[in-house]
N, C-alpha and C positions, 0 to 999 in steps of 0.2 A: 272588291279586293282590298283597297285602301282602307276602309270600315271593317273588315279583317283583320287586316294586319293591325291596327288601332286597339281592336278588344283583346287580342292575343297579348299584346305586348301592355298592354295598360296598368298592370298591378304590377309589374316592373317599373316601367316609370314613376307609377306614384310614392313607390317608396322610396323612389331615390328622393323624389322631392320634399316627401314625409319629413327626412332625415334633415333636407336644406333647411326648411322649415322649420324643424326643431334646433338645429345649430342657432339659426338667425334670433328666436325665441332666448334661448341660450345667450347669446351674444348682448343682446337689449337691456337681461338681469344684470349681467355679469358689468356693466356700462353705470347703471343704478346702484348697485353694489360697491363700485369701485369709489362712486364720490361717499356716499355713507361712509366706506372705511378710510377716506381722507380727511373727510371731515370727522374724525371720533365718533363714528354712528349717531350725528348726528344729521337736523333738516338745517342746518346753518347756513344753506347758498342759494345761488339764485334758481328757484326752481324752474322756472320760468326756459331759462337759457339752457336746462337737461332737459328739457322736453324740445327744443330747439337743436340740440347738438344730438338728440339719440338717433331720429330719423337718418341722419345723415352718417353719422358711426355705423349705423347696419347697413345704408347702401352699401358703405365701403369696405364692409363685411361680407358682404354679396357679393360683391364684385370679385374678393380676396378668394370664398370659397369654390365657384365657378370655375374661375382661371386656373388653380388646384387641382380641383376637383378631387377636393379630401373629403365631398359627403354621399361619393359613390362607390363608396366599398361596402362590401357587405358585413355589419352590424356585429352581427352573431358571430362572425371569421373574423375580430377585431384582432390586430396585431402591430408588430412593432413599425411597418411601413404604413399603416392607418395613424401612428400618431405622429411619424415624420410627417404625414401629409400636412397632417392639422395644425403644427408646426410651423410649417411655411405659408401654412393660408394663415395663420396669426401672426407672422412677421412681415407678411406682407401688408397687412390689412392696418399694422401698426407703421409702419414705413409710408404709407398712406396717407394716413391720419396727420404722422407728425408733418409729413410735405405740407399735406395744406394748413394747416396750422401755421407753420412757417412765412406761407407762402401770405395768407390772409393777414398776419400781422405786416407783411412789408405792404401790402398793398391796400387790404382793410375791405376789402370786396365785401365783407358781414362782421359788420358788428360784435354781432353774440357768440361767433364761432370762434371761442380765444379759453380755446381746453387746457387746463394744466397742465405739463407733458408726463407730471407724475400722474394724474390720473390716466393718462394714456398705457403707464408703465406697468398701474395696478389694474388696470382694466385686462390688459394683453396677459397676465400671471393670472389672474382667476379665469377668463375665458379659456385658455389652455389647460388646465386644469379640471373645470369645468367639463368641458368638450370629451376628454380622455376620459375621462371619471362618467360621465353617461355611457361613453358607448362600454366601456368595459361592466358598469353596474347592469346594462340591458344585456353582456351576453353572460353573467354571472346569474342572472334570471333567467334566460332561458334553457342555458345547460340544467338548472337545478330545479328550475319548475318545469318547463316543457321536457323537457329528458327523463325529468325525473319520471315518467311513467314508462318509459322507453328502456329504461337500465334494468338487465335481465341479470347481467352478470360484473361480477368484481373482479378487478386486476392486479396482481402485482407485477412490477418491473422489477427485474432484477439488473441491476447496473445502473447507479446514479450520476454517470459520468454525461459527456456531451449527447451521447449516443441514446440513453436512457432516456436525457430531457425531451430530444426528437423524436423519440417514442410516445410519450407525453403528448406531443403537442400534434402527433398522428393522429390520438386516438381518441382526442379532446374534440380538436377543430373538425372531423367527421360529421357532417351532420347524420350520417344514417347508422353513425357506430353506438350500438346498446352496451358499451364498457363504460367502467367507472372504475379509474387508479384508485388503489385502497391505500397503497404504498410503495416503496424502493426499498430492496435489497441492495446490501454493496456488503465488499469485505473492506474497506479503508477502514476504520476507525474512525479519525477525523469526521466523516461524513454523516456517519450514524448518529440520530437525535434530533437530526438539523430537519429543515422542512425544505422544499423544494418544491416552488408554486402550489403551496399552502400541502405540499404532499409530506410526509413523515416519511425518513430513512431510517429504515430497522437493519441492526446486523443480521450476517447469514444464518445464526443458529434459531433463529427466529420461521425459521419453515421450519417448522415443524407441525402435527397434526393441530396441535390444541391451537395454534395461533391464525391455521387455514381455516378454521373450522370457525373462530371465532371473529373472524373479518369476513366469514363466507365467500372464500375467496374460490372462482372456479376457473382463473388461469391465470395460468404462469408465464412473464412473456422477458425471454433473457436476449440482453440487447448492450451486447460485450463485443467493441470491435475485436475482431482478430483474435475469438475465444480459440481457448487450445484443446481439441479435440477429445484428448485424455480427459479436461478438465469438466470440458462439458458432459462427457459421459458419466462422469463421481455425481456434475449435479443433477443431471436427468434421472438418471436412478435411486436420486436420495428421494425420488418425487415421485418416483410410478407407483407406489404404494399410497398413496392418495391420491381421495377423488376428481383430482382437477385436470384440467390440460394444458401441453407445456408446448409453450411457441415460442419462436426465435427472428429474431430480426435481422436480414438477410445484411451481406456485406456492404460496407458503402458505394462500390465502384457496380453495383447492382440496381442501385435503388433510381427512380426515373428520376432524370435530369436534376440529378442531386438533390432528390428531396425524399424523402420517406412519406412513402402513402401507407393507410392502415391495410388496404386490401395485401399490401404485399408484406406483413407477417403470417406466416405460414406456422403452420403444426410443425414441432418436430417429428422430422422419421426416422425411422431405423437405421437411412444409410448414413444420417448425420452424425451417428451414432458408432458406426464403426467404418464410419470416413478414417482412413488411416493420415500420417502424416505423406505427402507427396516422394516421392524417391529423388534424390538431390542429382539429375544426370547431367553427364556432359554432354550439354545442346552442341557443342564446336564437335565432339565426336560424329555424331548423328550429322549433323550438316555436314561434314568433308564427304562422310560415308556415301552420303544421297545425292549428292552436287552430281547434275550431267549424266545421274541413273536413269535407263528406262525401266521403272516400276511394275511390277504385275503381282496384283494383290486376289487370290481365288478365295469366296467367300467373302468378298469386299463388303456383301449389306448385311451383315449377322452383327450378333453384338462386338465381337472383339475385331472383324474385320471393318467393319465400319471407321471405328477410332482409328485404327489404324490410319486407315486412307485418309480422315481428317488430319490428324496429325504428322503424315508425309507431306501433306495438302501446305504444310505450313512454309515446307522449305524448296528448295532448289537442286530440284529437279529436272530433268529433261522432258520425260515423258509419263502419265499414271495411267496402268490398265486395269478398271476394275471387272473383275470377272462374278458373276452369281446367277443362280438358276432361278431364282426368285424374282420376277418380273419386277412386281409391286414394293419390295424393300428396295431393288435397285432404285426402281425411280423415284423416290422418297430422295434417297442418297444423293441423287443426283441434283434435285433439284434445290436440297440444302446445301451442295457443296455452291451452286451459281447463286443463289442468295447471301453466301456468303461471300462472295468474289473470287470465286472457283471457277475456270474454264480449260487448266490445263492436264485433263484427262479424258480416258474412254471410258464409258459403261459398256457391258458385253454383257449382255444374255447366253451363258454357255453352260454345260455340266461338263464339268472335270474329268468325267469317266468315257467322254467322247472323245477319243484320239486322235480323231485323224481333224476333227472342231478343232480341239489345242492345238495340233502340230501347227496349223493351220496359222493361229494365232500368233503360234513363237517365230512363224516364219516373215510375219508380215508384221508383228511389233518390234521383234527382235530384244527380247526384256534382257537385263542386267543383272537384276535384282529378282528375285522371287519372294514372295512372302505368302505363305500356306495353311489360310485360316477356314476353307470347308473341310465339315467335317458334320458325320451323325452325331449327335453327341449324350443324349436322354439314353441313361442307363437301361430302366426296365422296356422301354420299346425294342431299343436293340436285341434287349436277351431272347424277342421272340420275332426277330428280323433280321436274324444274325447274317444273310445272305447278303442284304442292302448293306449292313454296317462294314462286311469285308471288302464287298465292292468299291466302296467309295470312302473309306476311313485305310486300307489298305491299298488296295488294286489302283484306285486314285491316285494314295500318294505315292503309290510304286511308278505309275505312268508316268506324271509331273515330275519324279527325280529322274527318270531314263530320258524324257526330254531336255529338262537343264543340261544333263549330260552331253545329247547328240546335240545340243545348240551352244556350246562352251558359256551358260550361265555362269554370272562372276559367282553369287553366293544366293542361299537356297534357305530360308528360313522356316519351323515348322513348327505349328502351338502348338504342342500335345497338352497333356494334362496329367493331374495327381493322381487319376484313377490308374494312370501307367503302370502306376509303381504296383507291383505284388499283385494283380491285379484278378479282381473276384466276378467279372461281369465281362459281357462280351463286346463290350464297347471301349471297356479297358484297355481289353485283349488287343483287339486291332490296333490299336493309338501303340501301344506297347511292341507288336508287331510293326506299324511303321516307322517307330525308333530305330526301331532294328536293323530294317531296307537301308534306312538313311546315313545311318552305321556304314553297311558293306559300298555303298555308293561313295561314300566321303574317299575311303580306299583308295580310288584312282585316281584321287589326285587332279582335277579337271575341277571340279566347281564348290566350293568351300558351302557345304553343310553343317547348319547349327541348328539346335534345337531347345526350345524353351517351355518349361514346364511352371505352371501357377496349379491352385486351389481354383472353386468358387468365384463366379465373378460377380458383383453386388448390381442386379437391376439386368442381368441377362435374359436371354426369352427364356422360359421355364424353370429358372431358379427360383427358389422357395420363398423367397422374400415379394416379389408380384402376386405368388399364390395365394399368401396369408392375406394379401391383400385384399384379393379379391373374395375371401371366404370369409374377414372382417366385417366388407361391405353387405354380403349378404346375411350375415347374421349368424355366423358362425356355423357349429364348430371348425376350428382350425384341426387339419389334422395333421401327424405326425407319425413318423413310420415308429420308431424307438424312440425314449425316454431318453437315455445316456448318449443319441447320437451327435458328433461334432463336427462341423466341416472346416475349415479354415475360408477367409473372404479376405477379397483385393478391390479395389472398382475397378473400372474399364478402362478409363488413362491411364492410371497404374500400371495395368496389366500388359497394356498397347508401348507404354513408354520401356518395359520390360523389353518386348519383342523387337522396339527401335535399338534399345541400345543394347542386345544379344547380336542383333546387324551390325554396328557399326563393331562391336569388340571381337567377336567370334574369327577365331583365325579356319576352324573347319572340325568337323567331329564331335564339339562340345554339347555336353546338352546342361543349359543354364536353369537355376534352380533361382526361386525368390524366398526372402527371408519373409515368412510370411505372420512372423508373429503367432500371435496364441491361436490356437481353435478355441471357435465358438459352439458352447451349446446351445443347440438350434431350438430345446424347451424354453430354456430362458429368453432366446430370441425370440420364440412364441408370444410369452408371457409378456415381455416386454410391449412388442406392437401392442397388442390387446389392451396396454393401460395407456400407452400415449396415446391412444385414440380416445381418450376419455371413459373408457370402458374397465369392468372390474373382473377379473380373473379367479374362478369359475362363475362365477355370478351373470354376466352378461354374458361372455362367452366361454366355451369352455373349449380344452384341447382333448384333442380326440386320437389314443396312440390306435394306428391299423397293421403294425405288424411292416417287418421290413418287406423291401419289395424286391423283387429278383434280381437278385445280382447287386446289390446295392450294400455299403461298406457302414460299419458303427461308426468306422475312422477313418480319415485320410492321411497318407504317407508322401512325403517330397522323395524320400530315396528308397529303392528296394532293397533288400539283403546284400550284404556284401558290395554296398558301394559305400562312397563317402566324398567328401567334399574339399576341394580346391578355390582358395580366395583369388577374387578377383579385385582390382580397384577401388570396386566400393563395396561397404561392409554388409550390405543388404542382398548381394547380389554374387553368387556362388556358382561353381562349374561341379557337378555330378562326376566322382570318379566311377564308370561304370564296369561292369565285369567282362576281361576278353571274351568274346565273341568269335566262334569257327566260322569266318565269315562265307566259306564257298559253299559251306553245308547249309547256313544259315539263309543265304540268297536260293538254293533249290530248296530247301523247303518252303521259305515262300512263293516262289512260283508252282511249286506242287498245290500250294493253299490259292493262290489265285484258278488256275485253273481246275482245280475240283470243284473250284464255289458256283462257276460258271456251269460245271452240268449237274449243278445241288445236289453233291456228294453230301448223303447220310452222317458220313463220319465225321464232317467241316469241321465241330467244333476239338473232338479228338486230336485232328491234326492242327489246329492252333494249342491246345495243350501240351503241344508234343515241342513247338516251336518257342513256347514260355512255358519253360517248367514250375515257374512259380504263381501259374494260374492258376487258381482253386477254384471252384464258384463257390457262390454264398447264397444261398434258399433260394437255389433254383435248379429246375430240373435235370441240369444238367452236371447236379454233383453227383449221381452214380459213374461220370465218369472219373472220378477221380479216387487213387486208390486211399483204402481206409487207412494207411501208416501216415500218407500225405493231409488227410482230412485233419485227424488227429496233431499231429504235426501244427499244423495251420490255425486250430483251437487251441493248441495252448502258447503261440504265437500271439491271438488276440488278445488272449487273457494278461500275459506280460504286459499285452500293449496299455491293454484298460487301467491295470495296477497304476503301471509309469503314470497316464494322464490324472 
C-alpha cells in the first residue's frame, strides 16, 4: 500500500524538488556572478574564500526556500503570488546571510566567512531576478511550444479594461484551453495601440470581415462589466454575419469565489439578447401587500407560476400554498425552494377543476391572496381539444372565482395572455372568456379582482426559442409557420414581477397591460440563433416556413378594439380601458358555455363565438363558423395591422 501510494505520488514530488534544485543551482551562479560584477568582471579576489562562502550561501538558500516554500507552485501557473514567494525566500535568505556575517565578525567563529554586504546586496538583486525571469521564460515555453500544437482556435476580447485582462489571464493560465488571444477590442481611444501582456488593442471598427479573416479569428469573447443590453445587441449583430462565435463573460457577483474560470464563458444566446432592461418596482409595495398573507399559488410548477412562488418565497408572508397537477414539476419546485432556504410553504398535488378537492383546500388553508397561473395554453393543441381548454382555462377559472367569493378572498389575481385580445384560436377564446367571468364576479364587491396580461415569455415550456434549440442541435431545419410572423417577449421575472406588483396596486376590476416594447420577427430570431451557434444561414442550416398552424395569429395585440389605456405609477405599466360588459347576460352565457361543454355540445365553439363577438378563427376549421361580412371585416383589419408594423 505504502509502495503505492510512493509510485502514484512520485512524479509530483520530484518536481517539486526538480524546481528546489534548480532554484538552488540558480542561486550558486547568481553568488559567482555577484562577486565578478563587484569586482568589474573581473578574477581579482580570493578565490579560494567563494568556494568557501558559496556552500554555505545555498545552505541558507535552502533553508530560506523550504520555510517559503516558494519552489512549490506550479511553474506553468507562474504568477504574481509565485514571485511574492520568491521574494521573501530572497529576503530571508539575505537577512540570514547578513546575521551571520554580523555575527562571525563579533565573534570570528570562521575566518573566511567575511562576505561584503554589498555582495550580499548584489547577489540578493540578480537571484531575484534570476528566479522570476526562469520561471516566467519556462511558462513562456511552454504556452508557445507545448501549446502551441494544442491552439485550434484564435481569440479576441473585446473589452480592455480590468475585466478583459481576467479574461486573459482565464484563458491563458488553462492548461487544457486550445485559445490563443489575437487581440483587445475597446472603444476608449486612449487604449487603442497600446499592448497589454504583449496583446495589441485595436479599435471597434476594426471587426470587421477583412480583419476576422486575417487574424483568423474564430471567437469573439466580450467581457464588459454591466454591458447595456441594447448595446450588446448593436454588437452581436454587427457579428452574426461572420464566421465566428460570440461569448460573453458572465457578471462578477457570478463568477466562483471571485475568480473567472474559462469553462464559465458561455456562448451568447438569444435570451441575452433580448434580455430587456428589468422593470424598476416598488419592492415596499409588494412587501406591505404580502406581509401576514396566506398565499395560494394554482399552477405553482409551470413556468410563470413557478417564479412567481420563488419570488413571493422572498418576502413576509404568513403562509404559501402551491397548488399543480404535475407531480414531477412540483417536486422539482419543491425541493429548489428548501435548497434555497425555503420551508414556509405547501406543495399540493391537485387539479383545479376538482371542486369539492379545492373547496376542501380553501376551507382548511383559509388563503388571502390568490394568484391564478393554470392554465391550457399551446394554441394549436387546443384548437382541436377545445372541450379540455373550456374545462379548465374557463370552468376552472369560473370555479376558483366562485370560491374566493364564498370564502371572502381578499384579492384574486389572473395571468391571462395577448392571445385575449381579438382573439383567433380557441385557447384565446377561453382566457378572453375568463376575463369576462372575472369582470362580472369583481361586481359584488367581496373580493378585489385584477388581471394581467403579457406577450411571449422567453425560455417557457413550448415557446419557440427551446424549440429552435433543440432542432439546431439536431441538425436543423428550423421551422417556422410564416415568414412576416412577430411575437412580442418578456422573461419570467419580468413577467412574475408584473403579476406581483398588478397584486399589490390593483384596487379590483383592472386588467394590467405591460409596456412590452417592439415585436420581434421570429425569422430574424431564427436567423440570428443559427449564426451564434457558429453556424451559417442557409448554408448549415436552413429555415423551413410550414404554413400557419390552427388558430395561430401573424400578430399579437396588448388591447382589443375599442379599448385603451390608463397610466398607472409607472410608465411601463398601464391599466386596459375595457368595453362595458351586460354583465347578468354575460355570467349565463357562460354558465350555458360550461355546461354544454360538460355533455360535448356540437355547437361549443358557436356559443363561445357568440360570448366574444370579436372571435374570428384563423386557418382553422372552425372559420365556417364565422360569418363572411365578419371574415372580411377581420382581413382587412390584419392587413391595416401589417401596413402599421
Amino acid at each position: 500500500m505504502i509502495k503505492n501510494y510512493l509510485v502514484s505520488n512520485a512524479h509530483r514530488y520530484a518536481s517539486k524538488w526538480l524546481v528546489l534544485g534548480i532554484d538552488i543551482a540558480i542561486i550558486s551562479l547568481s553568488f559567482i556572478l555577484s562577486y565578478l560584477i563587484r569586482f568589474n568582471l573581473t578574477l581579482d579576489f580570493d578565490k579560494e574564500m567563494l568556494f568557501i562562502q558559496l556552500p554555505i550561501v545555498t545552505l541558507i538558500a535552502l533553508v530560506a526556500f523550504i520555510f517559503t516554500g516558494s519552489y512549490k507552485g506550479v511553474v506553468r501557473h507562474t504568477g504574481v503570488r509565485d514571485v511574492y514567494n520568491i521574494f521573501n525566500a530572497i529576503c530571508l535568505s539575505s537577512i540570514l546571510s547578513i546575521f551571520m556575517v554580523i555575527v562571525n565578525r563579533q565573534f570570528g567563529f570562521m575566518d573566511d566567512f567575511t562576505i561584503p554586504l554589498s555582495i550580499i546586496i548584489i547577489h540578493s538583486l540578480i537571484s531575484f531576478i534570476a528566479l522570476t525571469a526562469s520561471r516566467y521564460i519556462f511558462k513562456t515555453l511552454f504556452y508557445n511550444l507545448v501549446k502551441k500544437f494544442k491552439v485550434s482556435k484564435n481569440v479576441l476580447i473585446y473589452g480592455a479594461g480590468e475585466s478583459g485582462i481576467l479574461t486573459y489571464n482565464a484563458l491563458t493560465s488553462h492548461s487544457g484551453s486550445n485559445a490563443r488571444v489575437v487581440g483587445y477590442i475597446d472603444d476608449d481611444i486612449k487604449k487603442v495601440g497600446k499592448n497589454i501582456n504583449g496583446i495589441k488593442v485595436y479599435g471597434r471598427d476594426m471587426l470587421n470581415e477583412f480583419f476576422l479573416n486575417k487574424k483568423e479569428v474564430s471567437e469573439v469573447i466580450f467581457s464588459i462589466n454591466n454591458i447595456d443590453n441594447v448595446k450588446l445587441r448593436e454588437l452581436v449583430e454587427s457579428l452574426v454575419d461572420y464566421s465566428v462565435q460570440v461569448k460573453i463573460v458572465p457578471p462578477v457577483d457570478k463568477w466562483i469565489n471571485g475568480e473567472l474560470k474559462a469553462s464559465q464563458i458561455k456562448q451568447v444566446q438569444i435570451e441575452d439578447l433580448l434580455n430587456r432592461v428589468p422593470i424598476d418596482i416598488k419592492k415596499s409595495k409588494i412587501s406591505n401587500q404580502l406581509k401576514e398573507q396566506v398565499i395560494m399559488v394554482t399552477g405553482g410548477a409551470g413556468s410563470i407560476g413557478s417564479e412567481i412562488v420563488r419570488q413571493i418565497a422572498n418576502y413576509d408572508y404568513k403562509s404559501l400554498i402551491i397548488i399543480d397537477q404535475a407531480e414531477s414539476a412540483l417536486y422539482d419546485l419543491q425541493q429548489d425552494l428548501k435548497q434555497n432556504g425555503f420551508h414556509n410553504f405547501v406543495p399540493i398535488v391537485s387539479d383545479i377543476r376538482d371542486k369539492n378537492r379545492m373547496n376542501a383546500l380553501f376551507q382548511e388553508h383559509k388563503p388571502t391572496m390568490v394568484f391564478h397561473a393554470a392554465a391550457y395554453k399551446h394554441v394549436p393543441l387546443m384548437e382541436y381539444n377545445s372541450y379540455e381548454a373550456i374545462k379548465i382555462n374557463v370552468a376552472g377559472t369560473k370555479m376558483l372565482v366562485d370560491l374566493c367569493l364564498s370564502h371572502s378572498v381578499e384579492k384574486f389575481v389572473f395571468v391571462s395572455t395577448d392571445k385575449a385580445v381579438n382573439p383567433t384560436n380557441i385557447m384565446g377564446a377561453t382566457k378572453r372568456i375568463a376575463e369576462m367571468y372575472i369582470s362580472c364576479a369583481n361586481q359584488e364587491n367581496k373580493t378585489k379582482f385584477i388581471t394581467t396580461r403579457f406577450g411571449n415569455v422567453l425560455g417557457s415550456n413550448g415557446s419557440v426559442i427551446p424549440l429552435f434549440k433543440k432542432q439546431i442541435e439536431k441538425g436543423g431545419p428550423l421551422t417556422l409557420t410564416h415568414k412576416d410572423i412577430t411575437r412580442f417577449f418578456m422573461t419570467i421575472p419580468e413577467a412574475s414581477q408584473l403579476v406581483l406588483e398588478a397584486a399589490a396596486m390593483g384596487q379590483g376590476g383592472e386588467i394590467f397591460i405591460f409596456d412590452m416594447g417592439k415585436s420581434i420577427k421570429i425569422f430574424d430570431l431564427a436567423k440570428n440563433m443559427i449564426k451564434l451557434s457558429g453556424l451559417k444561414y442557409p448554408e448549415d442550416i436552413d429555415i423551413k416556413i410550414t404554413g400557419l398552424r390552427p388558430g395561430e395569429k401573424l400578430y399579437e395585440e396588448l388591447l382589443a378594439n375599442g379599448e385603451n389605456t390608463l397610466p398607472t405609477y409607472h410608465k411601463k405599466i398601464m391599466i386596459s380601458k375595457v368595453r362595458e360588459l351586460n354583465y347578468a347576460e354575460v355570467r349565463s352565457q357562460i354558465d350555458e358555455l360550461c355546461v354544454s361543454n360538460m355533455f360535448f355540445n356540437k355547437d361549443i365553439v358557436k356559443i363561445m363565438k357568440t360570448i366574444v363577438p370579436e372571435f374570428v378563427s384563423n386557418n382553422s376549421k372552425f372559420c365556417e363558423l364565422d360569418p363572411k361580412e365578419k371574415l372580411e371585416a377581420d382581413k382587412n383589419n390584419k392587413k391595416d395591422k401589417i401596413l402599421q408594423s
